[in-house]
N, C-alpha and C positions, 0 to 999 in steps of 0.2 A: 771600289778599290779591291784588287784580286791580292791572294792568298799570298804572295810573292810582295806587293805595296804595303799588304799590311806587318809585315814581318820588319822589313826595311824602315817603315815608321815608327812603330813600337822600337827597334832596335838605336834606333836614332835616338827615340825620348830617353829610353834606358840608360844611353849613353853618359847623359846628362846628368843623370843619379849619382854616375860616379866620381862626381867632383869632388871641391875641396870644402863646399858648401853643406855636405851632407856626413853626418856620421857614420862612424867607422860597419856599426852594425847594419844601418840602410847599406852602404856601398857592398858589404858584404853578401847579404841577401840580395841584391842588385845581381852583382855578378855570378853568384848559382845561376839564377834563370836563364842570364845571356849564355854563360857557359850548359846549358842541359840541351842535351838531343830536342829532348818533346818542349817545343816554344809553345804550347799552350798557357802553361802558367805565368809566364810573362809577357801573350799578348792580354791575356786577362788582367793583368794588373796594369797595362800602360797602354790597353788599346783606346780612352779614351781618360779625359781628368775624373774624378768622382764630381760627382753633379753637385751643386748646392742649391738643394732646391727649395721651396718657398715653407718644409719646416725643417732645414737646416742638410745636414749628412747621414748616411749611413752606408756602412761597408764591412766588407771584409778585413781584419786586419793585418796588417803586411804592408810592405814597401815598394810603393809603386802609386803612380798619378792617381788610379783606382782603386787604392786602398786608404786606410784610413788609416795613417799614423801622422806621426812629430810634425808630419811637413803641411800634409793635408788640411790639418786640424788647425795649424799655424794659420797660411793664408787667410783659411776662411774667418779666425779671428783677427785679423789684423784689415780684413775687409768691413767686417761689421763695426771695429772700433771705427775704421776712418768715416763710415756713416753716421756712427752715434754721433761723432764729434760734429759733422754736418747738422744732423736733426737736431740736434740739442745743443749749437750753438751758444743759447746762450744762459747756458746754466753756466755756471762758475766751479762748479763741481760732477759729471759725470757719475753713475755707479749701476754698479750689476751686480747679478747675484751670479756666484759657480759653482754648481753640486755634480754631483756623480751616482752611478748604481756603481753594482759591486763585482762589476764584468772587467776580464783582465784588460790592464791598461787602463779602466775606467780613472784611478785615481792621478796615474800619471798623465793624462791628458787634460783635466781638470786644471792641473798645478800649471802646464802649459799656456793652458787657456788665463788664467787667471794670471798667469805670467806678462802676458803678451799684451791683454788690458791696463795692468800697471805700469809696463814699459811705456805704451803711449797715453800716461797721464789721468786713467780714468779709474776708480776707486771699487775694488772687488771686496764683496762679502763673499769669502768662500766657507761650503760648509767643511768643519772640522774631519768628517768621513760620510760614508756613503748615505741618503737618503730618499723617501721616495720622493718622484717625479711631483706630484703637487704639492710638496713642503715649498720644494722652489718655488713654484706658482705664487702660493700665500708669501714668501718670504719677499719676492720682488714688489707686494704691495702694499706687506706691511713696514718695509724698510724705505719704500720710495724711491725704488730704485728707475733705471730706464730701461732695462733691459735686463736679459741673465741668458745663461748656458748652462745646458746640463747634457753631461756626459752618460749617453745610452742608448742600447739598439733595443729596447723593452723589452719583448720575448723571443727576438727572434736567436738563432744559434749561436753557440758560444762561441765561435772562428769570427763573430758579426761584433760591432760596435758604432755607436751614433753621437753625433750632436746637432742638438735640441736648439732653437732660437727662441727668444720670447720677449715680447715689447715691454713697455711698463703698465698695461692693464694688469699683466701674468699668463696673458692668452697667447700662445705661438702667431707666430709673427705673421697676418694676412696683407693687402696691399690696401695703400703704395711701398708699404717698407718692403714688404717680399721684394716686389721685382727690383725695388732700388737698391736693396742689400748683394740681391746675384749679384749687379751691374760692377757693386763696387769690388764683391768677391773676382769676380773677372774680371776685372780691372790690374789683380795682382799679379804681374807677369814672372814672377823668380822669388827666390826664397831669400834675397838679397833684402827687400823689403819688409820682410818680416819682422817686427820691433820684439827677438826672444829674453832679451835681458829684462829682466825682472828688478819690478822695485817694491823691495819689502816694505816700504812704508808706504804705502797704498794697499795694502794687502791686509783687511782683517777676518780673522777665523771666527766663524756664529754655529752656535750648537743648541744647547739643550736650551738656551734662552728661548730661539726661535722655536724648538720642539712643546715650549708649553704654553706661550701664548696661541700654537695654533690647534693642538689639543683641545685646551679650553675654549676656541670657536666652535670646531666639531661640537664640543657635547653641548653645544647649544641649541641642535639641529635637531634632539631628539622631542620627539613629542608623544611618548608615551612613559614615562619614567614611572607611573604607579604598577603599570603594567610589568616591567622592567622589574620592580623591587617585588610581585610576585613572583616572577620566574626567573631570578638573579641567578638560579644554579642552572638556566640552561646549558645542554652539554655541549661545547660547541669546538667540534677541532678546527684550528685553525695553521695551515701552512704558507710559508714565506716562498717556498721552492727555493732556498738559496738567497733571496733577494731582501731587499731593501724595506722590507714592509717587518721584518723580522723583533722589531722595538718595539715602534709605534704603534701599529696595529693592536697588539698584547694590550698595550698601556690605553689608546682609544676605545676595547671592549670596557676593560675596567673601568675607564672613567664614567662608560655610560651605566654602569654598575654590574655587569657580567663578572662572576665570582668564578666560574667551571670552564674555563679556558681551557682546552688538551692540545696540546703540543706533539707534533710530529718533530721527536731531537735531532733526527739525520738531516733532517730538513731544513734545520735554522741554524745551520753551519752556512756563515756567507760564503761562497766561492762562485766563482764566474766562470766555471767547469761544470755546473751543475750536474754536480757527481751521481746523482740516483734518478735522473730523468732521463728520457730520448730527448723533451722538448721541454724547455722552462715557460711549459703556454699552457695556463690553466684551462683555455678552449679543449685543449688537448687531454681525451678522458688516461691516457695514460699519466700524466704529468698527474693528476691525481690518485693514482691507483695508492701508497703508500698512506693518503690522508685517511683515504675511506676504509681501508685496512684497518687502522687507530679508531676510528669509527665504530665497525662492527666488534671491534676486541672493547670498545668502554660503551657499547649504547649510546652512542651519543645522537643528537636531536639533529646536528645542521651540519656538512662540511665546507668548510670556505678555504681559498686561497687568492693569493695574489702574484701577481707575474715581476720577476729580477726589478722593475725599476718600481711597482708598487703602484700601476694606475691602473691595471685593471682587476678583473675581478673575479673568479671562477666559484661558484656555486652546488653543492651537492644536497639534495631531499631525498626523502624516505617516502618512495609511492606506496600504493596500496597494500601491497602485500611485503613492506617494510622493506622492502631492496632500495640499497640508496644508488638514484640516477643523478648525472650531471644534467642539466638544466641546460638551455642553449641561451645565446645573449637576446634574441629576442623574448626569452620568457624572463629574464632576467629584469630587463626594461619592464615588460608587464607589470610584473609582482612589484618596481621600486616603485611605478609613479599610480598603479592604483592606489597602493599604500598612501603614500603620501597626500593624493587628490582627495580621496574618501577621509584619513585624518583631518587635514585641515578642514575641509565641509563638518564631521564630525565635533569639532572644535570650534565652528563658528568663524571660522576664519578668511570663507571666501566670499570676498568684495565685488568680485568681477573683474579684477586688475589682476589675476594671477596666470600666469602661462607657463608651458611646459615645450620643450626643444626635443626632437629627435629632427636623423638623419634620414635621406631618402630611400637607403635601403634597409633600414628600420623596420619593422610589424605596421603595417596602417591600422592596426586594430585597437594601436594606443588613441588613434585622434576620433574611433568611435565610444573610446571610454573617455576621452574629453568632453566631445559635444556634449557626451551626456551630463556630466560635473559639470557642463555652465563653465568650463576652462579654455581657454585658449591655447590653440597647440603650433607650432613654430616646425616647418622642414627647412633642412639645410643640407648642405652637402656632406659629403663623409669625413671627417675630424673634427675632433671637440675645436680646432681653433675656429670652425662656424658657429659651432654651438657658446662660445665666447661670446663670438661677434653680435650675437644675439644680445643678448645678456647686455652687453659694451652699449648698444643702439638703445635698450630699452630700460635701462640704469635710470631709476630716478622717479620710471613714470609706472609701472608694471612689476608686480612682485614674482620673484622664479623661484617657481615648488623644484625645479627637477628636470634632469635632461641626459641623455645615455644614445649609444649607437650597439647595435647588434653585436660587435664585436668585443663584447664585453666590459666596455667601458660606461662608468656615472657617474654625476656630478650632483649632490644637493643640494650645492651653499654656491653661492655668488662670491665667496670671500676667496675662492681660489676660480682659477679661470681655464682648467685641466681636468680630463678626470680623475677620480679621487677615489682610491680604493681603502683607506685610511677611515672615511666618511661613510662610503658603501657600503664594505662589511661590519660597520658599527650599527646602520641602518637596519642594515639585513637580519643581522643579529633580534633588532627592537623585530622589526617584523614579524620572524619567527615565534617571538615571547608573544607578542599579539593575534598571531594567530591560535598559538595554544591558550591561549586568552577565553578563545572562543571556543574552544573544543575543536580545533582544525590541525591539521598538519598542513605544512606548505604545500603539499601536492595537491589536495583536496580545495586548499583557497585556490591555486591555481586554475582544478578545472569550474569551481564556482563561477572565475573570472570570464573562462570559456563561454560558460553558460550563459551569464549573464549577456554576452557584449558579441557572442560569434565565435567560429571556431579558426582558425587558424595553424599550421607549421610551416615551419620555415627549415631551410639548412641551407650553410654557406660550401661552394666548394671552390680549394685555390688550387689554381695550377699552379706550379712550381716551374719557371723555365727561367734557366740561369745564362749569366754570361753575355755574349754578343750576339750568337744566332738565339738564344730563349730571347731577349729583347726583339731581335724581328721578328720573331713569331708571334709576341704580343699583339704587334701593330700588324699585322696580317691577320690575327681573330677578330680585330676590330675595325679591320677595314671591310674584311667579307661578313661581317653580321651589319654592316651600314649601308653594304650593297643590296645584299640579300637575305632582307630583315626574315624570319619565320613569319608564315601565314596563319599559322595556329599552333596552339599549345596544351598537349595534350587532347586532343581532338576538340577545343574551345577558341574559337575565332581570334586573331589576334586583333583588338579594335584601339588603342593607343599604343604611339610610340614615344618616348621621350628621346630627344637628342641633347645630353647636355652640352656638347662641345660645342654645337650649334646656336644653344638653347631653341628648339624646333621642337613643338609637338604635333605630332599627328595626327588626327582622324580618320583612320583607316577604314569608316565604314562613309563616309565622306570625302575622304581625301584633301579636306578643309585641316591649313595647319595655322597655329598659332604662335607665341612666344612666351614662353617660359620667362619665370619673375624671378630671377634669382642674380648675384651681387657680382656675378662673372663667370666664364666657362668651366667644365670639368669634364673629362674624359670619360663618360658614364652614358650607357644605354638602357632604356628600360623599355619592357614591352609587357602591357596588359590585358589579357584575355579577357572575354564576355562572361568566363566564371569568377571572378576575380582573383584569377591566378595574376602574380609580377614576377617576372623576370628582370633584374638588374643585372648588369655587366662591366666591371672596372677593374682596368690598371690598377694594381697597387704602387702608389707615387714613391715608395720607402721599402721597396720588397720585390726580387725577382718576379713575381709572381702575377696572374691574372683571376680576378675571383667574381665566380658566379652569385647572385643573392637569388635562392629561387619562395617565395610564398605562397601556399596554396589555402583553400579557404573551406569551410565545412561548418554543416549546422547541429546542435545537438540539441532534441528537445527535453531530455535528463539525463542528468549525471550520471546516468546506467547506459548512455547512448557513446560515453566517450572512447570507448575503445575500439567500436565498430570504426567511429567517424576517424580515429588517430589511423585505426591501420590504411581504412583504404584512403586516405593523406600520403600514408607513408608507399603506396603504389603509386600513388599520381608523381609524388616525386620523383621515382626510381625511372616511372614513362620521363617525365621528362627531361634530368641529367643523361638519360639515352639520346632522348632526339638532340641535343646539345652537344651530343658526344660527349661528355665531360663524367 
């Protein structure tokens, strides 16, 4: 379609906005775009529908097929209710849970959604206001529900907003519901259909009831409490950025006994502006710079944050020469499930029936500290809703210490099926006290962990490419790195290739391929040198963007060796995001 077809289509759908179907302020904002010289902005918003993809929406928000407002938000609930009503035939009773973060519009969409569920007959717990992303989790399985919605685009920009789908384990929705759920969301041809009349009597508000019985799960998770009640004054700042973690989190340290909580106050003002950051992404070492400020003005031992909707997790330590650095998600993962592995063994507690979940662009350095624990360790694809699935298949027979993805997400407890930064920085917390336990600082058990198991860094890098020609750019990086895979990396031969879309592995020092064991395809490439460098390559399914996972590997034979081995890591990276171009 040339430049000319796609204006004439866009202008067509646009057209259609401005009915008698759609309110005054949609029609309004409608007609600026048709009426403005530069049609950029309204072929961006109506050059195709906004996707609903297999973990629900996200968009920009604004008015138009490709945005995410009233109407957007509508069909796709009135999609999934006419499914639940299918799946769940024959309950007598339907129910969901609907929560929200604290991103504009978050609340009003929520009331929507929850609206549109009671219209066709199906019974909504909504929360009273905003909370984090795996309260919903625990609350759809502790209330027995079938389903839920949560209103949020996590960390991504504040013009962004999403919604979240999730079955009745509490795990975002994998298949067959995924793809049956599109089918029915696409199914919804006009906003005629849309059931928006609301019935208050199907409608009830859950708050702090749900807040304490899942509290009191969390502090069940801890397994060092004597440790804890010596170092109960750990100093430990903790920031919300804005978001949803701003309650619970506070109330989770304390409950595991943390006394010296320090608060960043600019910070734990909710707004969905997030008025003191570039980026509400605790990945992002800016998005921290204010915590770690409070930091160095009280001495404090550890800094944590959490991202707008509260699942994931950002990390600050005190390395050698006392500078506090942010930690990346794979050292993050490190530090949770060593902890954990070495506790429970410490404690007698492992049987042989216990396993641990990462993803595949994850550290592989977590499954040479399994083998060694005598643990079993689980790969799946990138979102905790694999790492669920896990969990969901081996319910009953296998106990799960613990499970995270590089991007800053973990999970301790099986009692929510999301990640859970509520749980993680409580964890993290016991960690830290346990490490000063031992006369450590986190940095120092870190590089022990080095030590002990191999050396490893990792860094993630996303491209940012927006709109309709950044989308074809994606699929053009990913079509010429399937052509013309790299022969080496960093002057190390490249000897496997993984294809997930395919599931196809290679042999590239044989040319002998096999098939890949995994539960369906994913748009992900990985390529592994003879030094055991990985290169991962993925679309983000939920994000403009395309992101490289690159991990390189190094041996230290003392703790006196780690700086040599970090820096020249830190060159092989830099050769290789060149040869990458990236």
């Amino acid at each position: 379609m040339d430049d000319k077809d796609l204006l004439k289509s866009v202008t067509e759908k646009a057209n259609q906005w401005l009915g008698e179907g759609y309110d005054d302020e949609t029609r309004a904002e409608v007609k600026r775009m048709l009426e403005s010289e530069d049609k950029n902005e309204l072929i961006d918003s109506f050059y195709r529908d906004l996707e609903f993809g297999t973990g629900g929406l996200r968009g920009i928000m604004g008015a138009g097929s490709n945005r995410m407002n009233k109407y957007t938000v509508g069909a796709a609930t009135q999609g999934l209710s006419n499914y639940l009503k299918v799946a769940f035939a024959d309950l007598d009773q339907i129910s969901v849970v609907v929560g929200h973060d604290v991103r504009n519009n978050s609340r009003k969409f929520a009331e929507i959604v929850a609206g549109i569920f009671s219209a066709n007959g199906i019974h909504v717990y909504l929360f009273e206001s905003f909370r984090p992303t795996p309260e919903l989790s625990f609350a759809i399985r502790e209330l027995g529900c079938q389903s839920g919605v949560n209103i949020t685009a996590s960390h991504n920009p504040k013009e962004y907003n999403g919604y979240k789908a999730y079955w009745n384990d509490g795990a975002q929705i994998i298949a067959p519901h995924d793809v049956n759920i599109i089918d029915y969301v696409n199914k919804i041809s006009g906003i005629e259909e849309v059931k928006f009349e609301a019935n208050p009597e199907l409608i009830t508000i859950i708050g702090k009831d749900i807040d304490d019985k899942y509290l009191a799960r969390i502090k069940t998770l801890s397994l060092s409490p004597e440790v804890i009640k010596r170092h109960h004054d750990l100093k430990i700042v903790y920031t919300p950025i804005h978001g949803t973690g701003r309650d619970l989190i506070p109330a989770s340290l304390k409950n595991f006994g943390f006394t010296n909580i320090i608060h960043v106050p600019e910070q734990d003002v909710a707004d969905g502006n997030f008025p003191t950051v570039e980026s509400p992404n605790p990945e992002v070492p800016s998005a921290m710079a204010m915590a770690i400020a409070k930091a160095k003005e009280t001495d404090a031992d550890i800094v944590m944050a959490s991202d707008p909707d509260a699942d994931r997790v950002g990390v600050v330590i005190r390395d050698d020469k006392g500078e506090f650095v942010l930690i990346n998600g794979n050292q993050i993962q490190l530090i949770f499930l060593n902890y954990l592995m070495t506790r429970n063994k410490e404690l007698g507690l492992i049987t042989g029936k216990e396993y641990i979940v990462k993803t595949i662009v994850t550290t592989d350095l977590i499954k040479t500290i399994a083998d060694a624990q005598g643990i079993i360790m689980y790969d799946c694809f990138t979102g905790f809703k694999w790492i669920a699935a896990v969990i969901r298949e081996l319910e009953g027979k296998m106990r799960y210490l613990g499970g995270g993805e590089e991007s800053f997400g973990f999970l301790a407890e099986d009692f929510v099926r999301d990640k859970d930064s509520v749980s993680a920085i409580s964890i993290m917390a016991e960690i830290a006290a346990w490490a000063k336990d031992k006369g450590l600082n986190m940095y120092q058990m870190l590089k022990d962990i080095y030590l002990k198991y191999g050396f490893s860094k990792e860094e993630g890098v996303s491209l940012v490419r927006k709109g309709k020609s950044g989308a074809e750019e994606i699929v053009a990086i990913m079509k010429e790195l399937r052509n013309n895979p790299p022969k080496s990396i960093a002057g190390s031969p490249v000897i496997t290739v993984k294809d997930y879309a395919s599931l196809e592995c290679t042999d590239c020092t044989t040319g002998t391929k096999s098939t890949l064991d995994m539960p369906t395809t994913s748009n992900v490439l990985q390529f592994y040198s003879a030094d055991g460098t990985k290169v991962s390559v993925r679309p983000s399914g939920t994000e403009p963007k395309i992101k490289f996972y690159i991990e390189v590997k190094g041996k230290m034979n003392s703790i006196d060796d780690f700086d040599a081995v970090n820096a020249q890591a830190v060159a092989k990276l830099a050769e290789i995001k060149k040869e990458f171009g990236i």
